[in-house]
C-alpha positions in Angstrom: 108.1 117.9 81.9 105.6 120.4 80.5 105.1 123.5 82.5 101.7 125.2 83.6 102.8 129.1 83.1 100.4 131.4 85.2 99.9 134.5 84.2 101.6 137.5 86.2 100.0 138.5 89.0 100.6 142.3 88.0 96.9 142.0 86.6 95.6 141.8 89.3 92.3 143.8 90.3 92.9 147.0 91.4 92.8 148.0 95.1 94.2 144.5 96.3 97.1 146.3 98.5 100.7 144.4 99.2 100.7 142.4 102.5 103.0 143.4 105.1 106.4 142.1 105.0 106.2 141.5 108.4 103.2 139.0 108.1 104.7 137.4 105.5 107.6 136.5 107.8 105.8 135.0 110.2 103.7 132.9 107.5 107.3 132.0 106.4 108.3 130.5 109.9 104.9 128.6 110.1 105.6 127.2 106.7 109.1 125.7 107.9 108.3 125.0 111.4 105.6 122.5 110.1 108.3 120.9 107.6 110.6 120.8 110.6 108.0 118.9 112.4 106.8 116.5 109.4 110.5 115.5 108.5 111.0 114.6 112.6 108.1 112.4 112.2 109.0 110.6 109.1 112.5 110.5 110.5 110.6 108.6 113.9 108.5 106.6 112.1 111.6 105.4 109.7 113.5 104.6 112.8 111.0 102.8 114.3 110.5 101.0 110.6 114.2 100.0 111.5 113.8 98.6 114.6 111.2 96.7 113.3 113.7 95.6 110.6 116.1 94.1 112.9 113.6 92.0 114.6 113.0 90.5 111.0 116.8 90.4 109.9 117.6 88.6 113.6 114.4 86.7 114.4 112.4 86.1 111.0 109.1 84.9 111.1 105.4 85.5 109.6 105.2 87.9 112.2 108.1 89.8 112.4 107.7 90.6 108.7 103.6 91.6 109.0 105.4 93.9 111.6 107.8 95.6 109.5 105.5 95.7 106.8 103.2 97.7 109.4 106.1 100.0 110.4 106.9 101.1 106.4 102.9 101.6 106.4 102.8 104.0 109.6 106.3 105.7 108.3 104.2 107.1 105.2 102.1 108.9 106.7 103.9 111.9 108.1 106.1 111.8 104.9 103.3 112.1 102.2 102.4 115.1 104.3 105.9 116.4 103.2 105.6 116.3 99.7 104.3 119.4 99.4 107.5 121.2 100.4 109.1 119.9 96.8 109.0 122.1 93.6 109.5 125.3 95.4 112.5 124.1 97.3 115.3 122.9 95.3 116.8 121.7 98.6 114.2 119.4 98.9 113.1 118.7 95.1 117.0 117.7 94.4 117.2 115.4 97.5 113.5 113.8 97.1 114.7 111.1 94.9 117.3 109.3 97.6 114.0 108.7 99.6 110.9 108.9 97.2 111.5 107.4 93.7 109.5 105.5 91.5 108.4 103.4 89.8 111.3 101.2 89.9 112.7 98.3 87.9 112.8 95.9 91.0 115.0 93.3 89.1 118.1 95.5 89.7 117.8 94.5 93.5 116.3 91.4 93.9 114.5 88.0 92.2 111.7 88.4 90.0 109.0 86.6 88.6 110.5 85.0 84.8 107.5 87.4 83.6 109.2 90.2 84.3 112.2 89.5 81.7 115.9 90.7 81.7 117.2 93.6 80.2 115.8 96.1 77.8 117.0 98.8 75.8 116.4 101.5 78.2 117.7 99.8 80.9 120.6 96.8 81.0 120.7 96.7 84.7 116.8 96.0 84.8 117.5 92.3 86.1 121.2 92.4 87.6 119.7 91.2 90.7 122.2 92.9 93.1 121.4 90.0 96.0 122.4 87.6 93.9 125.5 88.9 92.4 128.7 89.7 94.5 130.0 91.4 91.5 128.5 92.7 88.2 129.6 95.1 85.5 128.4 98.4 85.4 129.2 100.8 82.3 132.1 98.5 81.4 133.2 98.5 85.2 133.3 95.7 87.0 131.8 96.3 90.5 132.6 94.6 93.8 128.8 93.9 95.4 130.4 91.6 98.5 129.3 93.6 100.6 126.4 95.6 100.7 126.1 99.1 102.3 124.6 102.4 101.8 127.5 103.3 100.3 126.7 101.0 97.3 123.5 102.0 96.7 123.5 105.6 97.1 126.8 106.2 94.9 126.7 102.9 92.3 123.7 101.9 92.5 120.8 104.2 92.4 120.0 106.0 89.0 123.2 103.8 87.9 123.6 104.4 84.2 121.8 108.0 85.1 118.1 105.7 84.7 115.3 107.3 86.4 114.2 103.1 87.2 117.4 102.1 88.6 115.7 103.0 92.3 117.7 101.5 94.5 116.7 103.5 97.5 114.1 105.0 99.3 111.1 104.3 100.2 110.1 102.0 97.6 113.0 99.9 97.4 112.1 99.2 101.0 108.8 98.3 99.7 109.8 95.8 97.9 111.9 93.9 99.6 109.3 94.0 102.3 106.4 92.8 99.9 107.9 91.6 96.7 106.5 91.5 93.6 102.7 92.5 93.2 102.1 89.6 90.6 98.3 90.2 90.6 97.8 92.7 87.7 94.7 94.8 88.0 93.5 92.0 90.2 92.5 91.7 93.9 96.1 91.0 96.6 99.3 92.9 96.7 103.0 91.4 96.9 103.3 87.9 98.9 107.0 87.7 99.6 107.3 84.7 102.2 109.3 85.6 105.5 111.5 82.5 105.0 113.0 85.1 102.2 114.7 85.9 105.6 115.0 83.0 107.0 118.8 81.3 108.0 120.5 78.4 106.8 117.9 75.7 105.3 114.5 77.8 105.9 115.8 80.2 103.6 114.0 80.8 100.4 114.9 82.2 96.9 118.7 81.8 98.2 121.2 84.6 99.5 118.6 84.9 102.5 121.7 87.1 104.8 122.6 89.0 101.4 119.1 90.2 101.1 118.6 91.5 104.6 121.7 93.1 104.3 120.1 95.1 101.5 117.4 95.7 103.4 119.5 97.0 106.5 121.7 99.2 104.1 118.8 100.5 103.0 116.8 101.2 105.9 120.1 102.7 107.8 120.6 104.9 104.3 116.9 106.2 104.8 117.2 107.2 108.6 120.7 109.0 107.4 118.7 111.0 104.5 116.1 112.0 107.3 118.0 113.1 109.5 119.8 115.6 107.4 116.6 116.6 105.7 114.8 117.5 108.9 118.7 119.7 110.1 118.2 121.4 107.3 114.8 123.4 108.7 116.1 123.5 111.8 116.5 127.3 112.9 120.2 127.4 111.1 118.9 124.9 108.6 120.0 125.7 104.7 116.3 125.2 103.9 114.6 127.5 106.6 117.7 130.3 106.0 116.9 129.9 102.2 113.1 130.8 102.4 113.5 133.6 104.9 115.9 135.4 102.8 113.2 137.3 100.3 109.8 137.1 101.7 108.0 137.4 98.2 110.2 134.8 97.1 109.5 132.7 100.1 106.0 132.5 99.5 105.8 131.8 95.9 108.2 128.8 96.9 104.5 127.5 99.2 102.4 128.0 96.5 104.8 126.7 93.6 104.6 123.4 96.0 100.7 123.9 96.3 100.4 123.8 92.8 103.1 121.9 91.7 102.0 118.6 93.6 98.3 119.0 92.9 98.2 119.6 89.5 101.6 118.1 87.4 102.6 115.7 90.0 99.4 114.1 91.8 96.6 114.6 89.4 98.8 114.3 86.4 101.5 111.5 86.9 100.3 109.7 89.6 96.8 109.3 89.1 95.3 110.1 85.6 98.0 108.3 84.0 98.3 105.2 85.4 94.4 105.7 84.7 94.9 106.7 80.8 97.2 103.3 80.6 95.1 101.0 82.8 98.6 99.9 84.4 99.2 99.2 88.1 102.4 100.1 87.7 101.8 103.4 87.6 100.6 102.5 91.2 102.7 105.1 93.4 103.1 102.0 96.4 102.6 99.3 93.8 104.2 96.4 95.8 102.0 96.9 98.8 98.7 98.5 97.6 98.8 101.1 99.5 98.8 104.2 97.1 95.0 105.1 98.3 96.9 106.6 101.9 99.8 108.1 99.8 97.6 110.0 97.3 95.2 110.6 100.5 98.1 112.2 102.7 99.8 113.9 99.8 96.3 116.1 99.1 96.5 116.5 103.7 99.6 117.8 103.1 99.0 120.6 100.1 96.2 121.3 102.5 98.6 121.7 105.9 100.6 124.5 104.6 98.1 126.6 103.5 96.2 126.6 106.5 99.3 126.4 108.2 98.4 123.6 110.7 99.9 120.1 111.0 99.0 117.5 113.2 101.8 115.5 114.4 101.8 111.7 114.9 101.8 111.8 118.7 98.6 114.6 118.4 100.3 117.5 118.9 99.3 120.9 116.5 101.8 122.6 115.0 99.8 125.8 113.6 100.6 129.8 113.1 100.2 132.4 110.4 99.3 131.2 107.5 99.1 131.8 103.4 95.3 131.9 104.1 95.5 134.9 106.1 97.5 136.7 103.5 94.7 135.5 101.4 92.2 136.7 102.9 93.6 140.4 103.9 93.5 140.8 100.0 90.8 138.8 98.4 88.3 137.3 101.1 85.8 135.3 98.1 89.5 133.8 97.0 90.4 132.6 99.9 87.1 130.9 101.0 86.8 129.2 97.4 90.7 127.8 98.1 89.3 126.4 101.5 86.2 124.8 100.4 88.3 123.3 97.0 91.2 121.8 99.2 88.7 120.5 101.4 86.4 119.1 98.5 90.4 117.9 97.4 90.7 115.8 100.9 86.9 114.3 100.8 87.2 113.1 97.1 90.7 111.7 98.2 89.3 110.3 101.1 86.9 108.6 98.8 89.2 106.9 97.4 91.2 105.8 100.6 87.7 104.5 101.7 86.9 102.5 98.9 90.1 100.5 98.7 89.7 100.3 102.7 86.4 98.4 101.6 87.8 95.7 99.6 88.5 97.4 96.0 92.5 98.3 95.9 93.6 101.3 93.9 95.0 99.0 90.8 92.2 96.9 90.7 90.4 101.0 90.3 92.4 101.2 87.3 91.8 98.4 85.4 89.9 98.7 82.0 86.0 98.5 82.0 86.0 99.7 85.6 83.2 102.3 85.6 83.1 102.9 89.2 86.7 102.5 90.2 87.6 104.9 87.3 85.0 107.4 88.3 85.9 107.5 91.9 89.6 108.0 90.4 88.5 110.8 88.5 86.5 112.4 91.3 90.2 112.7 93.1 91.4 114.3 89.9 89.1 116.7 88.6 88.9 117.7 92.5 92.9 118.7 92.3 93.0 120.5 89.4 90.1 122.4 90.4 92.0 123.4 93.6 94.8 124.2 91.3 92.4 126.4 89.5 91.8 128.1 92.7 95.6 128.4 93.9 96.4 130.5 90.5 94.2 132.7 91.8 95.5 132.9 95.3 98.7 134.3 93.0 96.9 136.9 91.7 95.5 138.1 94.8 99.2 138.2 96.9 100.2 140.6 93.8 103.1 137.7 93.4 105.4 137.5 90.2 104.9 134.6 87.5 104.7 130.8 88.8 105.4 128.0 87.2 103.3 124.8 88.1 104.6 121.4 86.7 102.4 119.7 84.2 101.4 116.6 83.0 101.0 115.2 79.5 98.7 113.3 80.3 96.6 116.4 81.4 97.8 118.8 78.7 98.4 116.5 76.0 96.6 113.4 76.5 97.3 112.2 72.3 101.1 112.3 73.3 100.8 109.6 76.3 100.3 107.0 73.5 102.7 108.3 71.2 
């Protein structure tokens, strides 16, 4: 991916003095005692997704489903909030994918409309249908499927062939065996899967009804596991937390690399003005159940969280200390003050958005072509992030740090190539 090169901080204006080490510590413990807290709650909210899940697997019905399907809803919001902590942690950026990846080619797990097709050139195992198939052949290897575990899908199956779309868990492969397929286009309605897709013995629809809640289970259990060792790992002995404290400077370029890293590259860039550029809901982040207005929504909360260095938890609690602000602020007041206002103009043009498919337009219907008003309230979430990006390069500058790379996005520094 293109990267968005800032220029040294050594030019910075003269009489900004360094920050003391000691501050910066504490700024560092904030930092991970907030991603402690946000991995706890998505690790909660997953676990409650599961119990939710068993309810479905052991007594399907209409509503057991609607309630599982309200379970993966609550379970993104603490997690979004944690996306921040990517790009300047490689713990974190290397492990995202298990939980986070998309979009996916959802034929590799499960049925899918005949619209959908079979295999392409990029990807053979687009429509293997793993529910379907006890065994299948995988790079000339013919693999044993007859029983589905986490095992499976987090050593054969997921980036199988090393493709990005062979998502076979996470979040999103969740998703979709909660929703199904969103068949609707740029249309109103997200994915209808029918609970009797659960169902046992002759209730049971599109077949292999037990194979495809043992997916679901493997998958679920798979996601509490990843969890659970993410959130160990910023514990106080925790590889992540140890990692950060080791060279303070270092440790808080690592915040703002996330800052600017997920605003600019990853939020504005691939997972909005993209899918915008291409008018294509699958470029939706939660495209099975329409519900990429919270993710973008919490994902701008989140940037937010760590630079103020407050985090509300889902039971109401604050988790809050010294924060990159007040470093901020000791050196360049005016920069600090223009951060605040843009992350906060960030989290009302978001909101926008969040409020707007609340009131009856989705986010994919706000991407389809000839859209005036959807695209502009898009774009207002957009132009709002890079701004704030504009305004965390200059956070940079004023904390004297070394050069930071931001990721960037073609489709924001190169539009012409999108469509090559």
């Amino acid at each position: 991916m293109k990267k968005l090169l800032l220029a040294s901080a050594a030019i910075s204006a003269a009489g900004f003095g360094p920050v003391h080490a000691a501050e910066k510590a504490e700024v560092l413990s904030t930092y991970a005692d907030i991603a402690e807290a946000g991995y706890a709650d998505s690790l909660a909210t997953a676990e409650r997704l599961g119990e939710a899940v068993d309810v479905l697997i052991t007594s399907p019905s209409a509503e057991a489903l609607q309630a599982a399907k309200d379970a993966w809803l609550a379970a993104r919001v603490p997690y979004q909030q944690t996306e921040v902590f990517r790009f300047g942690n490689a713990i974190v950026d290397d492990w995202e994918g298990k939980v986070n990846a998309w979009p996916l080619d959802e034929g590799l797990i499960d049925y899918v409309d005949a619209s959908y097709g079979g295999p392409t050139d990029e990807n053979a195992l687009a429509a293997i249908n793993v529910v379907a198939n006890p065994t299948f052949t995988l790079s000339g290897e013919e693999i044993d499927a007859s029983s589905i575990t986490p095992e499976l899908l987090s050593e054969t199956l997921h980036e199988a062939d090393e493709v990005e779309a062979n998502v076979a868990t996470g979040y999103h492969a969740i998703e979709f065996l909660l929703w199904g397929q969103d068949l609707n286009g740029t249309g109103p309605g997200a994915g209808e899967r029918p609970w009797t897709d659960y169902a046992q013995g002759e209730d049971c629809t599109n077949d292999n009804c037990e194979r495809r809640a043992e997916y679901l289970k493997a998958a679920i259990d798979l996601l509490i596991s990843d969890l659970e060792w993410m959130t160990a790992q910023w514990s106080a002995e925790g590889e992540a937390r140890t990692s950060l404290m080791e060279d303070e400077n270092a440790g808080i370029s690592a915040i703002l690399t996330g800052m600017g890293s997920l605003s600019y590259g990853e939020q504005a860039g691939e997972r909005m003005r993209l899918g915008l550029m291409l008018n294509d809901p699958e470029e939706e982040h939660d495209c099975f159940s329409d519900n990429t207005h919270n993710s973008h929504y919490y994902d701008g909360l989140g940037i937010r969280n760590v630079y103020l260095g407050e985090y509300t938890r889902i039971d109401g609690s604050l988790v809050s200390g010294p924060s990159v602000s007040d470093l901020v602020t000791e050196t360049d007041p005016e920069a600090d003050t223009a951060l605040k206002a843009d992350l906060d103009a960030t989290v009302i043009a978001l909101g926008r958005i969040k409020s707007v498919a609340e009131s009856g337009m989705s986010y994919d219907q706000m991407l389809a072509r000839d859209n005036a008003a959807g695209e502009a309230v898009v774009m207002g979430g957009i132009e709002a992030l890079v701004q704030q990006t504009q305004s965390i390069e200059r956070a940079v500058t004023a904390l004297q740090l070394d050069a930071i790379e931001f990721e960037g996005s073609d489709s924001l520094d190169n539009p012409e190539a999108v469509f090559q």
